[in-house]
C-alpha positions as a Python dict, from the first residue, in 0.01 Angstrom:
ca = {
    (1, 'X'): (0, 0, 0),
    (2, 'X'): (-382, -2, -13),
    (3, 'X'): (-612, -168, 205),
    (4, 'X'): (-969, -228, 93),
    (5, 'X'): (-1283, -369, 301),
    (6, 'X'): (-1602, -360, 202),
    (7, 'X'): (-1943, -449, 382),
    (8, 'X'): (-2245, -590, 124),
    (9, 'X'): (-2591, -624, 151),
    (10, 'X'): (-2669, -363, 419),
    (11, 'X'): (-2928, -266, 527),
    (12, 'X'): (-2987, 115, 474),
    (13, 'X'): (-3047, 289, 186),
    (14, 'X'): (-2777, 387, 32),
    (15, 'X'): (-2880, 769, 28),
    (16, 'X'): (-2865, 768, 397),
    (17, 'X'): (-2514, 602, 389),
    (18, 'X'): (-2329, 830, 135),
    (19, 'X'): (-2418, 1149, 384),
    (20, 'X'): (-2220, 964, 646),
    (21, 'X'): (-1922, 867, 423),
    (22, 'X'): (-1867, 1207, 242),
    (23, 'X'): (-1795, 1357, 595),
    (24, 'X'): (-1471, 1129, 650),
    (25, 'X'): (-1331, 1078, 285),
    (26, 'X'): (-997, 1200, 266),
    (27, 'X'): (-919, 1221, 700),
    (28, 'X'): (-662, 1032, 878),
    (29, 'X'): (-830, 713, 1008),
    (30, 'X'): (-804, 805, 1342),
    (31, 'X'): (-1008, 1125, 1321),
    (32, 'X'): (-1253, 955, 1084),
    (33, 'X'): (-1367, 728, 1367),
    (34, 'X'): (-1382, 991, 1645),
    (35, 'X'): (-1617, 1196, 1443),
    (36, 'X'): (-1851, 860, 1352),
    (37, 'X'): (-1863, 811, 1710),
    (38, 'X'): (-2046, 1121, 1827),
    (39, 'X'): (-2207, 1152, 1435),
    (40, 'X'): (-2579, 1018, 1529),
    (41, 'X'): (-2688, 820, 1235),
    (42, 'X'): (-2722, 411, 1224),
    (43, 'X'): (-2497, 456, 859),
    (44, 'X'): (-2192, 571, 1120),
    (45, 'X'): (-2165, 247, 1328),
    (46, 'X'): (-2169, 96, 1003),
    (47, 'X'): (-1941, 290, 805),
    (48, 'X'): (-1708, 280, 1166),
    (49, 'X'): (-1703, -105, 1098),
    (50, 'X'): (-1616, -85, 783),
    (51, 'X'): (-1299, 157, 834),
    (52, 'X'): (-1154, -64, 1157),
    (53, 'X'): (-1172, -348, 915),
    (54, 'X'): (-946, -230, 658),
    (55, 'X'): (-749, -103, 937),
    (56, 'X'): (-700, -484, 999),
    (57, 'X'): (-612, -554, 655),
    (58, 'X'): (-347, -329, 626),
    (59, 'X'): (-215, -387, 950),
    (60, 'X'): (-133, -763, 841),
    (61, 'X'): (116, -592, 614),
    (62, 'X'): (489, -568, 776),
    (63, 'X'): (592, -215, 620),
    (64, 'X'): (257, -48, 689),
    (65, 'X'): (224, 215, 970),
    (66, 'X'): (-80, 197, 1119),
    (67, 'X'): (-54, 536, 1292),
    (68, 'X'): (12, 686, 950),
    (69, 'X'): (-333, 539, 754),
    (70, 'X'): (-608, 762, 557),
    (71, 'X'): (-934, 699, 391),
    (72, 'X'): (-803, 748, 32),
    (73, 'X'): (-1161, 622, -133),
    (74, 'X'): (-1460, 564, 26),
    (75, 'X'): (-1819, 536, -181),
    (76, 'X'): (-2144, 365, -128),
    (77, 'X'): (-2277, 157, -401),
    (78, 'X'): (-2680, 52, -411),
    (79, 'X'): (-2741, -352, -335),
    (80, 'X'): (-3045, -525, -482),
    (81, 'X'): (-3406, -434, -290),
    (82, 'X'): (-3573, -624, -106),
    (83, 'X'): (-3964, -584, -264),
    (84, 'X'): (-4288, -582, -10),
    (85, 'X'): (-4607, -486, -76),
    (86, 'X'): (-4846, -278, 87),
    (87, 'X'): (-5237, -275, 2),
    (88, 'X'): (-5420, 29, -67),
    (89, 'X'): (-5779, 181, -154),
    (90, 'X'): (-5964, -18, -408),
    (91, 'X'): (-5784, -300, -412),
    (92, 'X'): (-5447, -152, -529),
    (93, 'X'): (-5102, -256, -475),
    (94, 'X'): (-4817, -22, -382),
    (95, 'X'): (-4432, -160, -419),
    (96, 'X'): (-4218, -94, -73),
    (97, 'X'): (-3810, -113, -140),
    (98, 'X'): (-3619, -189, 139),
    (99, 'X'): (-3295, -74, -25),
    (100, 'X'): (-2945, -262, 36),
    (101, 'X'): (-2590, -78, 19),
    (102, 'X'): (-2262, -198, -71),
    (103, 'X'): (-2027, 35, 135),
    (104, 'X'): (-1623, 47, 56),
    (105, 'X'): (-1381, 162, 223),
    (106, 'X'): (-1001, 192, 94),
    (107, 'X'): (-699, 304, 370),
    (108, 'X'): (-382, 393, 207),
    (109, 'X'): (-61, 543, 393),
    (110, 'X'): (27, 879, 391),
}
């Protein structure tokens, strides 16, 4: 049985988050953490957040071995931008995005 958890409106880009999140597609859920914890990027405390809480969401489930869990799908979708501008020479205007990610994590058991 699938578990799903997803984290909206974060913020990092969501260029910087896939890098993080193709590493650990596919590994156990165990293994997946270990390696965000010693991978030194802000997207891997996220991404580590993300994982424990669909480990939470499947654990509610009576059949479902914890122990047994892996990161069947995980992907990184772009959130809406936050828009700033930032004055330049003669009298310009340039746009700053602060981009947003949607990140998703599914756990199924092996």
């Amino acid at each position: 049985m699938e578990a799903v958890a997803r984290a909206r409106y974060v913020r990092i880009s969501p260029r910087k988050a896939r890098l993080v999140v193709d590493a650990i597609r596919g590994m156990n859920v165990g293994e997946a953490l270990n390696r965000l914890k010693f991978t030194p990027k802000k997207a891997a405390r996220l991404v580590s957040k993300v994982i424990e809480s669909a480990v939470a969401n499947a654990s509610q489930r009576p059949d479902v071995d914890v122990d047994r869990l892996y990161i069947k799908r995980a992907y990184v979708d772009g959130g809406p931008m936050l828009k700033r501008w930032r004055p330049r020479a003669m009298g310009r205007a340039y746009i700053i995005r602060k981009r947003t990610s949607h990140i998703t994590v599914v756990v199924d058991e092996r």
